[in-house]
DOMIFI-87867 format. One record per residue (C-alpha): x, y, z; residue number from 1. Coordinates in steps of 0.1 Angstrom, whole numbers. Layout:
% residues N
<node px="X" py="Y" pz="Z" voza="NUM"/>
...
***
This chain:
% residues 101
<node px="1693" py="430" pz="1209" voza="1"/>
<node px="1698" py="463" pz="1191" voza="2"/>
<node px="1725" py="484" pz="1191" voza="3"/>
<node px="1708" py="515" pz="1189" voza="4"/>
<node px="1686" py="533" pz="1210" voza="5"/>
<node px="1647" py="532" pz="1196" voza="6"/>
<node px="1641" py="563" pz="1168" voza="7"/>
<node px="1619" py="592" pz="1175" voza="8"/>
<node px="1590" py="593" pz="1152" voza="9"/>
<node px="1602" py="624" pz="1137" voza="10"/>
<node px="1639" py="603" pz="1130" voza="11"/>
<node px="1617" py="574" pz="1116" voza="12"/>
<node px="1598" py="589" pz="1089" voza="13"/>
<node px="1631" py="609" pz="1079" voza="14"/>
<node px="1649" py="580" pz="1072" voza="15"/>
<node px="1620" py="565" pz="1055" voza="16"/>
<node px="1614" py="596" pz="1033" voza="17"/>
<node px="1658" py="591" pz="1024" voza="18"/>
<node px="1653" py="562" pz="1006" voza="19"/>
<node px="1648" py="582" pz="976" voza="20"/>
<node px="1675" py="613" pz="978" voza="21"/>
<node px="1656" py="644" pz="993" voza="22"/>
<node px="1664" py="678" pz="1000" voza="23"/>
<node px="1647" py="695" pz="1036" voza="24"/>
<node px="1617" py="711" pz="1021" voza="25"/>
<node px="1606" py="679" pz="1004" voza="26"/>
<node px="1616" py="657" pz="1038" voza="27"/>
<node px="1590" py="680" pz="1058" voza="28"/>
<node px="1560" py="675" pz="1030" voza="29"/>
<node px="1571" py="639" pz="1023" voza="30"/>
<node px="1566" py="633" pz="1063" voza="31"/>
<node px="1538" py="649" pz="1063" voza="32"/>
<node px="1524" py="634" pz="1032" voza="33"/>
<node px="1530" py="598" pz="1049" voza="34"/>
<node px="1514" py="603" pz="1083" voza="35"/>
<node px="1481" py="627" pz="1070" voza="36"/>
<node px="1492" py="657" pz="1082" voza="37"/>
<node px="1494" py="640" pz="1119" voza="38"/>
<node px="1536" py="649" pz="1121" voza="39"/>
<node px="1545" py="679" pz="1107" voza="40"/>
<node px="1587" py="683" pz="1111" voza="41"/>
<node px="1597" py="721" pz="1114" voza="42"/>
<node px="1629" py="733" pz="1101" voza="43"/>
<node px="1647" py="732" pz="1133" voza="44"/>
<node px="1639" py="700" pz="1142" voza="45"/>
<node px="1647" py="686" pz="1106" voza="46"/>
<node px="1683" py="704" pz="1103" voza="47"/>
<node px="1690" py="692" pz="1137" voza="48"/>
<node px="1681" py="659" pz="1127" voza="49"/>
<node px="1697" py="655" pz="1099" voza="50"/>
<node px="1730" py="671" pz="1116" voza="51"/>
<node px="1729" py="643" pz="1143" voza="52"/>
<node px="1718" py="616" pz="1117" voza="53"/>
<node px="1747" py="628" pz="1092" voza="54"/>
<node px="1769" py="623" pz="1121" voza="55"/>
<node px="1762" py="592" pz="1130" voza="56"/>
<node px="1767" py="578" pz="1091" voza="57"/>
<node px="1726" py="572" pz="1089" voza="58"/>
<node px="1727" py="597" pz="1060" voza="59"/>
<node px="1747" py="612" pz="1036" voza="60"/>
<node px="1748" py="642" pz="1008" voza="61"/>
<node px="1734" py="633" pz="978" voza="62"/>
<node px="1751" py="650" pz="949" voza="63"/>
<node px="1730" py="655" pz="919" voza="64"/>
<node px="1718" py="690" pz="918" voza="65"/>
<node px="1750" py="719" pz="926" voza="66"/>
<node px="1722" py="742" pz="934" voza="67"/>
<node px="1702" py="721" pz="960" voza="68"/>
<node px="1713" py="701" pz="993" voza="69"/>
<node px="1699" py="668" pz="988" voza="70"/>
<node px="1704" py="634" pz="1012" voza="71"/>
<node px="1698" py="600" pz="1009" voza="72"/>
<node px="1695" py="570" pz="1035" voza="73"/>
<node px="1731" py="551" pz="1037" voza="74"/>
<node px="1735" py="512" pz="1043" voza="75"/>
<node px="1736" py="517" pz="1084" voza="76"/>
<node px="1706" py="539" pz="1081" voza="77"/>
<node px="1690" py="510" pz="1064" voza="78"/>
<node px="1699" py="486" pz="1092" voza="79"/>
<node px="1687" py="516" pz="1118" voza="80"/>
<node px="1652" py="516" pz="1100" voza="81"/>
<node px="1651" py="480" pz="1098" voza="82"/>
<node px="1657" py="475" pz="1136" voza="83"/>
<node px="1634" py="501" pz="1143" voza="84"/>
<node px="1606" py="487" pz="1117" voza="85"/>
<node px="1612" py="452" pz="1137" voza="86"/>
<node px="1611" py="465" pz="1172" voza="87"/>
<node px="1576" py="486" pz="1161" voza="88"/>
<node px="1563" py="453" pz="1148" voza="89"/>
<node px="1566" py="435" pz="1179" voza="90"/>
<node px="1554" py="465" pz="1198" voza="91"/>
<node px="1521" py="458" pz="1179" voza="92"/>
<node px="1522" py="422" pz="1179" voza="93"/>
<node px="1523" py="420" pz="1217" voza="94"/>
<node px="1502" py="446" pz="1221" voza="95"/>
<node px="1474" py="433" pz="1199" voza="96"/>
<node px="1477" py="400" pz="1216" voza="97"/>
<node px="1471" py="414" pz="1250" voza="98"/>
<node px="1440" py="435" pz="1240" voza="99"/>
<node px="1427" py="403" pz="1218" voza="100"/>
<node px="1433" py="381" pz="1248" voza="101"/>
***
């Protein structure tokens, strides 16, 4: 059983896009790059989530450029993503098997 509640969609393609260190402008087009357009993250909704995720220790500042705020994914946002990739895997499995019958 997980520990944490499930992610938002929004939550889950930030944390994917952190696994290479990003600053906000390239989270939005990297989230929208990964869905087709279909989630496009506005600027309030990104610095509020990374506020609440930077909180919670699912991200951190990523120092290489003085002149940019960057953030990368930490170790317990790797084990969020990963309980959230496994919970959206049975989602589909048990799903599929349903429809397939």
């Amino acid at each position: 059983m997980s520990k944490h509640n499930p992610l938002t969609e929004p939550v889950y393609y930030i944390l994917l896009s952190l696994l290479t260190p990003m600053h906000g402008y390239g989270i939005m087009q990297n989230v929208k790059k990964l869905t087709n357009g279909r989630v496009n993250i506005g600027a309030g909704t990104l610095y509020g989530a990374i506020n609440t995720l930077l909180s919670k220790g699912f991200i951190a500042e990523y120092k290489s450029d003085p002149s940019k705020k960057e953030y990368i994914i930490t170790e317990d946002g790797r084990c969020v993503l990963n309980e959230e990739l496994t919970r959206l895997k049975e989602l589909v499995k048990n799903g599929q098997e349903i429809l397939e019958g």
